[in-house]
MARBA-3410 file (N, C-alpha, C, O; in Angstrom, 1 decimal):
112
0.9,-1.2,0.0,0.0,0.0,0.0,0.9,1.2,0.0,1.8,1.2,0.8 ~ 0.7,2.4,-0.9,1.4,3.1,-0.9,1.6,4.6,0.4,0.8,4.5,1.4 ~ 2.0,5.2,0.4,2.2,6.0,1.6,1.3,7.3,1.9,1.3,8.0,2.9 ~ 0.5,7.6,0.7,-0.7,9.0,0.5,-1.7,7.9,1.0,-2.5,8.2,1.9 ~ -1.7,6.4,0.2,-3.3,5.9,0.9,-3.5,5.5,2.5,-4.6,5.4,3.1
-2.3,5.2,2.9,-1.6,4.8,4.3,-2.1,6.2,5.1,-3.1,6.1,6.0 ~ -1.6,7.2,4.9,-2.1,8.7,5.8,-3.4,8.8,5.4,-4.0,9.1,6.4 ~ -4.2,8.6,4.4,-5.5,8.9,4.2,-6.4,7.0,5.6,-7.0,7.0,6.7 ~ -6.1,6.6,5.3,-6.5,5.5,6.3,-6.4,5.6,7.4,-7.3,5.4,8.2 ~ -5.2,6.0,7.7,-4.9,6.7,9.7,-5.8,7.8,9.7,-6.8,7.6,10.2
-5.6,9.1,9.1,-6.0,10.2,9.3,-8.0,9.6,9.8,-8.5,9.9,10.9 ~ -8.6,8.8,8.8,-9.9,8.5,9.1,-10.0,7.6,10.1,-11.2,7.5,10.6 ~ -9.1,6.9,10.6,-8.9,5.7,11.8,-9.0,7.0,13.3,-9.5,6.7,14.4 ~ -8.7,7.8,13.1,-8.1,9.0,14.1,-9.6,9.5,14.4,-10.2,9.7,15.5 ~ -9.8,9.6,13.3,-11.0,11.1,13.7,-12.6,10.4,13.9,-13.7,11.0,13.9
-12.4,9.0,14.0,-13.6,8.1,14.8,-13.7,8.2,15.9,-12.6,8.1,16.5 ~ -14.6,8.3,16.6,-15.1,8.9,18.0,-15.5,7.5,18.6,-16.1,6.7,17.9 ~ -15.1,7.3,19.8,-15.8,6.3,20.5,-17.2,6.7,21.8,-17.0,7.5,22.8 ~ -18.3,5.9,21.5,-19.3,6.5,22.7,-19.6,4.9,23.4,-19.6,3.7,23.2 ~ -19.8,5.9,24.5,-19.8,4.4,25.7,-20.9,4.9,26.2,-21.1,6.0,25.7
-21.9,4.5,27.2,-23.1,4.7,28.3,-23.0,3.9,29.5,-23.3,2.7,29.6 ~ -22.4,4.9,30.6,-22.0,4.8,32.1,-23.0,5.1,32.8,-23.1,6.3,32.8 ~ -23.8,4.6,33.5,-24.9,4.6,34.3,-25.7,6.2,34.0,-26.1,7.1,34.8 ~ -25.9,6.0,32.7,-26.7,7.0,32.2,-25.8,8.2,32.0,-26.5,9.3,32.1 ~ -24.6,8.3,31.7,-24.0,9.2,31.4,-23.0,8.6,29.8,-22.5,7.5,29.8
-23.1,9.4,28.8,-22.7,8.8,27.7,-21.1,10.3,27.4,-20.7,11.5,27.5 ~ -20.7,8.4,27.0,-19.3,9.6,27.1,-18.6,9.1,25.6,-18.6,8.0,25.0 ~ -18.0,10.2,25.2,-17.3,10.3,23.7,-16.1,10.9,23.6,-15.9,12.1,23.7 ~ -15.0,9.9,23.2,-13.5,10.2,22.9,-13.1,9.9,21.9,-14.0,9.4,21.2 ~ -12.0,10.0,21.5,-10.9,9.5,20.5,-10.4,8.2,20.6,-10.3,7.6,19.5
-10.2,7.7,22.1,-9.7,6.5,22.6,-10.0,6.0,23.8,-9.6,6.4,24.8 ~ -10.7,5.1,23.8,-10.8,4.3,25.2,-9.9,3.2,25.8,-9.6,2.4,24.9 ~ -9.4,3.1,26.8,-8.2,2.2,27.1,-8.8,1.5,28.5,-9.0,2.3,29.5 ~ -8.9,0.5,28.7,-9.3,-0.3,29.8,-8.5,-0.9,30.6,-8.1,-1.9,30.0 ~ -8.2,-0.7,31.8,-7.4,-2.2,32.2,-7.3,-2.9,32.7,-7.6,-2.6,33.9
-7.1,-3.9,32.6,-6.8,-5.6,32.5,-8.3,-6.1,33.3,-9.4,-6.5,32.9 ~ -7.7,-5.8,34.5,-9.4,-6.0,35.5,-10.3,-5.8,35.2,-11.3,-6.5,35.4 ~ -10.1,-4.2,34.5,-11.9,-3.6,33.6,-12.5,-2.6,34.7,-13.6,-2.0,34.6 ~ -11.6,-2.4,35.8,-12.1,-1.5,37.1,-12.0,0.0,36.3,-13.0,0.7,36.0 ~ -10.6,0.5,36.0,-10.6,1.6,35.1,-10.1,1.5,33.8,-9.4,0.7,33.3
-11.1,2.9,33.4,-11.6,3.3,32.1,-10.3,4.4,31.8,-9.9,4.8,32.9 ~ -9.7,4.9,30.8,-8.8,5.8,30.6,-10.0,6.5,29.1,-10.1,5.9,28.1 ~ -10.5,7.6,29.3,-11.1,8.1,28.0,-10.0,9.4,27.6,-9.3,10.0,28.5 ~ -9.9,9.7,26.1,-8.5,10.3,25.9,-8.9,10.9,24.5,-9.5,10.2,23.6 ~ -8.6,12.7,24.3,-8.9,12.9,23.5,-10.2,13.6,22.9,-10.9,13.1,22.0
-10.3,14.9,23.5,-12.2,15.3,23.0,-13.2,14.7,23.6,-14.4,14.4,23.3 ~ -12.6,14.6,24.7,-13.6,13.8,25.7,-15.0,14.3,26.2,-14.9,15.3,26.9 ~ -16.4,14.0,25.9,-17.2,14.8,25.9,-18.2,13.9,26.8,-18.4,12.8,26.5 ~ -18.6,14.2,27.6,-19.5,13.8,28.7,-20.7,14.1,28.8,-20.9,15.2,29.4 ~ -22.3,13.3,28.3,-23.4,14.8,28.4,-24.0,13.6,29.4,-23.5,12.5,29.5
-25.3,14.0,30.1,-26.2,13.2,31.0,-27.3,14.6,31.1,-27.0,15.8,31.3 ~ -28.5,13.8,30.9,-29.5,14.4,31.0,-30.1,14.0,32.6,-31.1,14.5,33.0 ~ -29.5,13.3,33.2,-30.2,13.3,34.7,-29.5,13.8,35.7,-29.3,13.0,36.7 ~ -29.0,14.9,35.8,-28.2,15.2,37.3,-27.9,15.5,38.3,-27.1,16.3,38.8 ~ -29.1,14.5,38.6,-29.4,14.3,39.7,-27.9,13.2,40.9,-27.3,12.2,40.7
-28.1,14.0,41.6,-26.5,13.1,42.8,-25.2,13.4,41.8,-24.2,12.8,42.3 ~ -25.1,14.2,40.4,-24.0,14.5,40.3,-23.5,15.4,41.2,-23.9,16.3,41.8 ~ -22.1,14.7,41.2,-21.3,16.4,42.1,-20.2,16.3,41.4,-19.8,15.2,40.9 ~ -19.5,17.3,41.3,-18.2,17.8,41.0,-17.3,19.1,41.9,-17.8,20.1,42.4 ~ -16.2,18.6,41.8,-15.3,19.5,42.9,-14.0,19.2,42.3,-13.7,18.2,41.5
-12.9,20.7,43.0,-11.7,20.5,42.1,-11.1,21.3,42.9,-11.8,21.6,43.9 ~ -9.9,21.8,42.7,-9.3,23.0,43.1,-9.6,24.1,43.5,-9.5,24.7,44.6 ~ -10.0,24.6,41.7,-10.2,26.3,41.2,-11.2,25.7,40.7,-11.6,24.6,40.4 ~ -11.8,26.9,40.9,-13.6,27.3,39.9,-13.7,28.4,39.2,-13.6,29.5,39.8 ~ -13.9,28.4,38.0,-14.0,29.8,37.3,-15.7,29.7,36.9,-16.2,28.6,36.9
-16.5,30.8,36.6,-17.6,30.4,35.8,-17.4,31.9,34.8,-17.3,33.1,35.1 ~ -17.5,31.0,33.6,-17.7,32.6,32.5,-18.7,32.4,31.7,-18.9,31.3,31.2 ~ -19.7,33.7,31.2,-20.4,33.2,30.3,-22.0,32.0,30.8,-23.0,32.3,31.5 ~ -21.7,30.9,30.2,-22.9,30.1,30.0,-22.0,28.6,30.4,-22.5,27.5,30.3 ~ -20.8,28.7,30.9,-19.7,27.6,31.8,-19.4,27.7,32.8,-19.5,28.7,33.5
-19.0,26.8,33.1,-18.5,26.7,34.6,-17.0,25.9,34.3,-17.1,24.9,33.5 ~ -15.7,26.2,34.9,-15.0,25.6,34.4,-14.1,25.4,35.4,-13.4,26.3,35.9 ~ -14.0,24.2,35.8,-13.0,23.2,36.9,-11.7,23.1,37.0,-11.6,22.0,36.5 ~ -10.5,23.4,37.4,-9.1,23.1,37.0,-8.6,22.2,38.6,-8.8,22.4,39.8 ~ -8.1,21.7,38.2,-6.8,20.9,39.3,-7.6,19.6,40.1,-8.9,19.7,40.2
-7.2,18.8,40.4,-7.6,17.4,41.0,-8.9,17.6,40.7,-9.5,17.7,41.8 ~ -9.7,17.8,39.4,-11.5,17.8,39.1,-11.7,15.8,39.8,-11.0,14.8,40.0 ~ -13.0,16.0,40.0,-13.1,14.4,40.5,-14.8,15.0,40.3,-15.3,16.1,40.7 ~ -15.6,13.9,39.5,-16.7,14.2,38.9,-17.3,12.4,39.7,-16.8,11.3,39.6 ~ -18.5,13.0,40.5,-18.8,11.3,40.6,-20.6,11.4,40.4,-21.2,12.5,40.5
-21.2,10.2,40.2,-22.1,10.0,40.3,-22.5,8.6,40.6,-22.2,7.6,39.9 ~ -23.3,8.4,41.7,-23.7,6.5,41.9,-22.5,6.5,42.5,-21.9,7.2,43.3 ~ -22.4,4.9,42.0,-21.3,4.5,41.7,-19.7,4.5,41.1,-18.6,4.0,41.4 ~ -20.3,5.5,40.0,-19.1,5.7,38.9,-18.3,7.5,39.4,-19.0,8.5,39.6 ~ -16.8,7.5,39.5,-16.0,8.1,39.9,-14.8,8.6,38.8,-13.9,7.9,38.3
-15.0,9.8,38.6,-13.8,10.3,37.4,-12.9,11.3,37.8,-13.3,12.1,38.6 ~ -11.4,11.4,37.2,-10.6,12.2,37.9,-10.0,12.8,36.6,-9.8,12.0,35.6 ~ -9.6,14.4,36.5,-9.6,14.8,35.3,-8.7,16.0,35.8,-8.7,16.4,36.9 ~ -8.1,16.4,34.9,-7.4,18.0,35.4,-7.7,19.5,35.2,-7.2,20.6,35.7 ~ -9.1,19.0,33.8,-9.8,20.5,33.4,-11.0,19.7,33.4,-10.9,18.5,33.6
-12.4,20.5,33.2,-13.4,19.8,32.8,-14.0,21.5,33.0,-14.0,22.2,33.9 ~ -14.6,21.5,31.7,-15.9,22.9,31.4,-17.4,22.3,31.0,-17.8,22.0,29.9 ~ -17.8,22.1,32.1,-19.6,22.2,31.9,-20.2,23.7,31.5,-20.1,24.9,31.9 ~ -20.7,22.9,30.6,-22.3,23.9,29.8,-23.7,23.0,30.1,-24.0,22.0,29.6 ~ -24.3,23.9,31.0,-25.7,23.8,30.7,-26.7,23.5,29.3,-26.8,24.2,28.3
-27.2,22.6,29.5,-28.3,22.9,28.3,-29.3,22.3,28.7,-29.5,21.7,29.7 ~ -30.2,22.8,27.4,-31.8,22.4,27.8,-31.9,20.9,28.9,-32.1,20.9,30.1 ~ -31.7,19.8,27.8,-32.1,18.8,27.9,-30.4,17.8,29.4,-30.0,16.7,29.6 ~ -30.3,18.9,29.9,-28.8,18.3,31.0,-28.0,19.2,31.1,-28.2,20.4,31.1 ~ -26.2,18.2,31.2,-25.4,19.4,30.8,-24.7,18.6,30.3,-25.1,17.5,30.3
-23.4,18.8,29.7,-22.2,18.9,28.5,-21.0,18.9,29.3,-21.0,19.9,30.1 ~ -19.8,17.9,29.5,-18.5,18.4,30.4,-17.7,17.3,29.1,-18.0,16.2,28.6 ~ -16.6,18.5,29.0,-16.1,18.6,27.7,-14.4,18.7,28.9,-14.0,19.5,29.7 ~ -13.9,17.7,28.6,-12.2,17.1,29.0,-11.4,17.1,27.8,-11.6,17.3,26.6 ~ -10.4,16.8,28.4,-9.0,16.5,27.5,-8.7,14.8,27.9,-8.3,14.0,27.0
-8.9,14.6,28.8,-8.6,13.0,29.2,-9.4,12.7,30.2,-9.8,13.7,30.8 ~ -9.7,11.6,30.7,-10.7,11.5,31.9,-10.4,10.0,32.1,-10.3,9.2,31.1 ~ -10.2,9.6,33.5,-10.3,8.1,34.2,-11.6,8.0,35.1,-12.2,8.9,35.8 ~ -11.8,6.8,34.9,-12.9,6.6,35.6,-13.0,5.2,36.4,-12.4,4.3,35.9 ~ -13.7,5.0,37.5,-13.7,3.9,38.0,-14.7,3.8,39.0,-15.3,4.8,39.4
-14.9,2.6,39.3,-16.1,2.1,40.2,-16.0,1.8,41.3,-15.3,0.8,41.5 ~ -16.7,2.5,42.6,-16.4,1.8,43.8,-17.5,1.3,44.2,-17.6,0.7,45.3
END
């Protein structure tokens, strides 16, 4: 295979999104990485988080900024709900109609 069809093949392997549904929270990356056990989740990449029930969400972090129609989290962010537990270093929630939107760069997650 030559090396323009080779970059044209990655290039579209790349820009595939993966979506998962975590106790009613649906989450969308670049890459999901699991390990071995399956306890944690590594999501990586455009990490996009929406849930329309948020209800017993909480999130807490460091710093809190809110600008605009965001709210935006920096340093040890730890997002939990239920069960399910995520630790992240930025995370900007947007409200919307139907929930909210929390938009990462990488996000772990796990279950206790």
């Amino acid at each position: 295979m030559d090396r323009p069809i080779r970059k044209i093949i990655a290039a579209a392997l790349c820009s595939i999104a993966v979506t998962t549904n975590v106790y009613g929270l649906e989450i969308t990356s670049d890459v999901i990485k699991k390990s071995q056990d399956g306890v944690t989740v590594v999501y990586i990449g455009n990490v996009e988080l929406t849930a329309e029930d948020t209800r017993g969400l909480k999130i807490s972090s460091v710093d809190f900024t809110s600008e605009d129609d965001q709210q935006i989290y920096e340093g040890d962010v730890k997002i939990s709900l239920d069960a399910v537990h995520m630790l992240t270093d930025r995370a900007v929630v947007t409200r919307q109609e139907n929930g909210l939107r929390i938009n990462m760069d990488q996000v772990t997650t796990f279950e206790r």
